[in-house]
N, C-alpha and C positions, 0 to 999 in steps of 0.2 A: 403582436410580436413581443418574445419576452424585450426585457431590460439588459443592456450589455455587459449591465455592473451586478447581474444577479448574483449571491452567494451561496452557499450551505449556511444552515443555520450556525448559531453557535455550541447549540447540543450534537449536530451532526460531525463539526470538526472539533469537537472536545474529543469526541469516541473515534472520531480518524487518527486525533494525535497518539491518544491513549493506547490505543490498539497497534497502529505501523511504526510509533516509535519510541514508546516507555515498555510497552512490552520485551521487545527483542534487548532493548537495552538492559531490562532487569534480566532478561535470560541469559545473556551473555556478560553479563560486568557483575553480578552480584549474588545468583547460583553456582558459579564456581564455588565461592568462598565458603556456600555452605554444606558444597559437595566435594570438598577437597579432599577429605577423610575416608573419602567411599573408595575398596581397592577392588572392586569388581571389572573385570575386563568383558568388552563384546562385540566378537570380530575381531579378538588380538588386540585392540585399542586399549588402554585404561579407558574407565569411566568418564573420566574428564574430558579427554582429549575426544572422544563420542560426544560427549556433552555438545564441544563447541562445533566440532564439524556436523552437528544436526542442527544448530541455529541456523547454518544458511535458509536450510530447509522450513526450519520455522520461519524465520525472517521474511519467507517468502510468502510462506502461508498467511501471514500476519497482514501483507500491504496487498496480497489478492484479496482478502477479507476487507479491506479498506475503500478497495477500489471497487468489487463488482456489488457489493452491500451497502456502502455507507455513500460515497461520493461519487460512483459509478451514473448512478441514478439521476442525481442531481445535475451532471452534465449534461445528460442524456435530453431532461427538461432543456437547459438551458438549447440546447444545440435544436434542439424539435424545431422552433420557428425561423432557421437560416437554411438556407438552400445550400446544400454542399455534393450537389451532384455533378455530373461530368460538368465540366465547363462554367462552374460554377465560381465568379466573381472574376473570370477570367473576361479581359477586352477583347474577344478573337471575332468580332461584329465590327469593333470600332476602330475609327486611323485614326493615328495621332496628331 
């Protein structure tokens, strides 16, 4: 039976941080400033304003990548040696 206190390594959640949340952050706090200049429109939008409403979308890509790649797996390990099927950890055998 694993350990209850197992973790991710610490290369595994360096590249979780890096990935779901320095990323999005450089995409949205710090590519404006260097796309501020840019007056191309798409979909009527400015540029910019595209810019930030396609971060959700990256944003999301970014913490899907985190979770079913990097940390998805690792729970997956951890959860394997606990029984979490119907009825599981429940008293419905026992009176109190």
């Amino acid at each position: 039976m694993p350990s209850r206190t197992a973790r991710p390594s610490g290369k595994r959640t360096a590249l979780s941080v890096l990935i779901g949340l320095v990323a999005p952050f450089l995409y949205v706090a710090v590519a404006p400033f260097l796309l501020g200049g840019v007056s191309v429109k798409i979909f009527g939008f400015p540029f910019l304003y595209f810019w930030i409403f396609s971060s959700f979308v990256f944003t999301s890509v970014c913490l899907a990548i985190c979770w079913y790649a990097i940390d998805g797996p690792v729970h997956q390990e951890f959860d394997a040696g606990f029984d979490t099927g119907p009825g599981a950890g429940s008293d419905a055998g026992e009176e109190w």
